[in-house]
C-alpha positions as CSV (number, residue, x, y, z in Angstrom):
1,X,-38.2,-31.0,69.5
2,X,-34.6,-29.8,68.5
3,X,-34.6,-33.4,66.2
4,X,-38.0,-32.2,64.3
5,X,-37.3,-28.9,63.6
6,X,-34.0,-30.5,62.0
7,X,-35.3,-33.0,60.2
8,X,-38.3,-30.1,58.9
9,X,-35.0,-27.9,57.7
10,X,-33.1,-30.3,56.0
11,X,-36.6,-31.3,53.8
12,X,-37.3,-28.3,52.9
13,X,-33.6,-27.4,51.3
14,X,-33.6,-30.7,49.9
15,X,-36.8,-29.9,48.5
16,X,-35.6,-26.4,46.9
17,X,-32.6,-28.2,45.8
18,X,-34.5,-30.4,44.0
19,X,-36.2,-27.7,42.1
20,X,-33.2,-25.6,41.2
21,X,-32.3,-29.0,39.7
22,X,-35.6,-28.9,37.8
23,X,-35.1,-25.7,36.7
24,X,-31.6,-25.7,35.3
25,X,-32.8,-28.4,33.5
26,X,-35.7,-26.7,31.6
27,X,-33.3,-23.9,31.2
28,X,-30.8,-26.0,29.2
29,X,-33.6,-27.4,27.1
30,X,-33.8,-24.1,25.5
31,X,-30.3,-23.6,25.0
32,X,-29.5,-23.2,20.6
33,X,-27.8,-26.4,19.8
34,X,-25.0,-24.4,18.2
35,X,-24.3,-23.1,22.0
36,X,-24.6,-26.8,23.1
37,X,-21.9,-27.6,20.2
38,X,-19.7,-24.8,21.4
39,X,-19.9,-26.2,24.7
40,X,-19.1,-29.5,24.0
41,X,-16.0,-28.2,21.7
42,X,-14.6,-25.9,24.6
43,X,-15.0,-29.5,26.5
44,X,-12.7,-31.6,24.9
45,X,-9.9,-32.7,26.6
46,X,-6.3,-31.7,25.4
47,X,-3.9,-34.6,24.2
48,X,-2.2,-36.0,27.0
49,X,1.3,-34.5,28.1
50,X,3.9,-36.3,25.8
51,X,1.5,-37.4,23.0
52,X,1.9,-35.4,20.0
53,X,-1.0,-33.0,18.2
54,X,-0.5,-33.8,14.8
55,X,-3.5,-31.8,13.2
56,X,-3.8,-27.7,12.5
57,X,-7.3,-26.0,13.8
58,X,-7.5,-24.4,10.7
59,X,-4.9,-24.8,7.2
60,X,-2.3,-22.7,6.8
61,X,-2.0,-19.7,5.0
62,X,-2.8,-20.4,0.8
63,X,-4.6,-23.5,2.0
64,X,-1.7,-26.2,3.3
65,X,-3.6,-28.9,5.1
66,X,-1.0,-31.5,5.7
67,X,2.5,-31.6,6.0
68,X,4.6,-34.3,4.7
69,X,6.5,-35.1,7.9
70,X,5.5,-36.2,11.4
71,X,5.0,-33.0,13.8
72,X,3.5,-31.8,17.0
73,X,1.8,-28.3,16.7
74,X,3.3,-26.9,19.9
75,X,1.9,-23.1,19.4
76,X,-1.1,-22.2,16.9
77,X,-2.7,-18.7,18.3
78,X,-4.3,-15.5,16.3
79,X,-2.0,-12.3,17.7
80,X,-3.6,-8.3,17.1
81,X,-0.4,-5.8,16.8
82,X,-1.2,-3.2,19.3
83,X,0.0,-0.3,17.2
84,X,-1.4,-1.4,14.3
85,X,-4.7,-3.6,15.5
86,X,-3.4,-5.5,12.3
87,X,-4.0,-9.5,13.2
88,X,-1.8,-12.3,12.3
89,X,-1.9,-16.0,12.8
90,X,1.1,-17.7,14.5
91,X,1.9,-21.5,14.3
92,X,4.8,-23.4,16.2
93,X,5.7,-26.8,14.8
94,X,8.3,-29.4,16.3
95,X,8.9,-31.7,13.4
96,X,9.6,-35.4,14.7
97,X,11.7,-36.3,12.1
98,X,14.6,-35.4,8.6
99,X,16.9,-32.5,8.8
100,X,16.0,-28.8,8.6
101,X,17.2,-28.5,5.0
102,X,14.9,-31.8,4.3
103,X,11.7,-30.2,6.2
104,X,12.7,-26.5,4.5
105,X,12.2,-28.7,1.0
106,X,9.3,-30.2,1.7
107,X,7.8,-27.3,3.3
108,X,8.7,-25.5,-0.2
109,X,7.2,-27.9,-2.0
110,X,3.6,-27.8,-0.3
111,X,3.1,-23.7,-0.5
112,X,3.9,-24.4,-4.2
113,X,1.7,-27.4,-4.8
114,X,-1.0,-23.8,-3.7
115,X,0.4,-21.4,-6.4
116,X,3.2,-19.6,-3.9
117,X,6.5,-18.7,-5.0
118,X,9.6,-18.6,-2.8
119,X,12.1,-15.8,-2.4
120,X,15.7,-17.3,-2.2
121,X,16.1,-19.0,1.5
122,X,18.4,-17.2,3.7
123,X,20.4,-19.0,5.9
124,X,20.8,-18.0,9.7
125,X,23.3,-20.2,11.3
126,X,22.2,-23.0,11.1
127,X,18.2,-22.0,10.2
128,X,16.7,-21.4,7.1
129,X,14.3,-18.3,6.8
130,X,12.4,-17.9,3.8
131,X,9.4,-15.8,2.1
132,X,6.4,-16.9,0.3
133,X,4.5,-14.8,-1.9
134,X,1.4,-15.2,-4.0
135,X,-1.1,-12.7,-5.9
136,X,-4.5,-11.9,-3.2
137,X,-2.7,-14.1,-0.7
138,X,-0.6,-12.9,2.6
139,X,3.1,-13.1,2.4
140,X,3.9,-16.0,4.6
141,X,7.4,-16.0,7.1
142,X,8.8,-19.3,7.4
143,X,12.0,-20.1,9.9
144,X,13.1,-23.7,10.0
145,X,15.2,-24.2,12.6
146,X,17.0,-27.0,14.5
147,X,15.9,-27.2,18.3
148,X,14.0,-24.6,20.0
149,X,14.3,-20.7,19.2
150,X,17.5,-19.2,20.9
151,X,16.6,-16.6,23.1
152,X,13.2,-17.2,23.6
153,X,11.6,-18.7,26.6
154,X,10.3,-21.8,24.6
155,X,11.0,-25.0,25.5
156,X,10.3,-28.3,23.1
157,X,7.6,-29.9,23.8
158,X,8.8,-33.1,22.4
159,X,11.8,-34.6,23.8
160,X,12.5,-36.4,20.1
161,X,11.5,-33.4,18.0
162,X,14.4,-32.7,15.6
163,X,13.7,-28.7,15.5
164,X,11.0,-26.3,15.0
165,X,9.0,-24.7,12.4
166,X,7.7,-20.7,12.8
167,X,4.8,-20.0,10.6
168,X,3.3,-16.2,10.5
169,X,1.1,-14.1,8.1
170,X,-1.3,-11.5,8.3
171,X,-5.1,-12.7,8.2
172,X,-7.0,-9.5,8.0
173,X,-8.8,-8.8,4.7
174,X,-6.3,-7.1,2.3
């Protein structure tokens, strides 16, 4: 008797199972496809540990959508001042290869190719900080610097990269 009334139980959830299963699909059926792209996007693996990102999500600041060098884009995150509620788009490059005078140059080179100018490069140690400017565009911050930043808890990501590349500027509507 035990065994039937078992047996009668276990049908009966496998039976509502069944039709939660039923249910959830009908309910996904009517999900927008831009949700089922969002989905799908939030998805994606990340790259592999070791394996370098070589693409931005977005261009830089002016338009810059490729660099001239091999990189890994270790940090690229939106960041709202608490004071101010001012936002600002952060990027963290490790350049794979040259010198930080040769990736400062060719950095140059690409926010001009867009119509920035540069302020004269100021040397710290052994970085370069420097300034772009252009007319309806954000100011954009640039340190080029060999290894990781001093003081900070960052650690490379990349056992070969050569330095790092800090990229800021503000993107609220001016």
């Amino acid at each position: 008797m035990v065994k039937k009334l078992m047996i009668a139980v276990a049908l009966v959830a496998s039976l509502a199972a069944c039709r939660d299963a039923n249910r959830n699909a009908a309910a996904e059926a009517d999900v927008p496809a831009a949700a089922t792209a969002a989905q799908a996007v939030a998805a994606e693996p990340a790259a592999a540990p070791g394996v370098p990102v070589t693409a931005l999500k977005a261009p830089l600041a002016g338009g810059v959508q490729t660099l001239p060098f091999k990189y890994h884009v270790a940090v690229d995150h939106e960041v709202v001042a608490k004071k101010t509620g001012k936002a600002s788009r952060e990027v963290g490059i490790e350049f794979l290869e040259a010198t930080v005078p040769e990736i400062d140059s060719r950095l140059a080179a690409e926010f001009e190719k867009v119509g920035y100018t540069r302020e004269p490069g100021q040397a710290q140690g052994k970085a370069i900080r420097s300034l772009y400017r252009k007319s309806g565009s954000p100011d954009v911050l640039v340190w080029v610097r060999p290894g990781a930043p001093k003081g900070d808890a960052f650690k490379l990501q990349q056992a070969d990269a050569h330095g790092t590349i800090y990229l800021a500027w503000a993107t609220d509507k001016q």
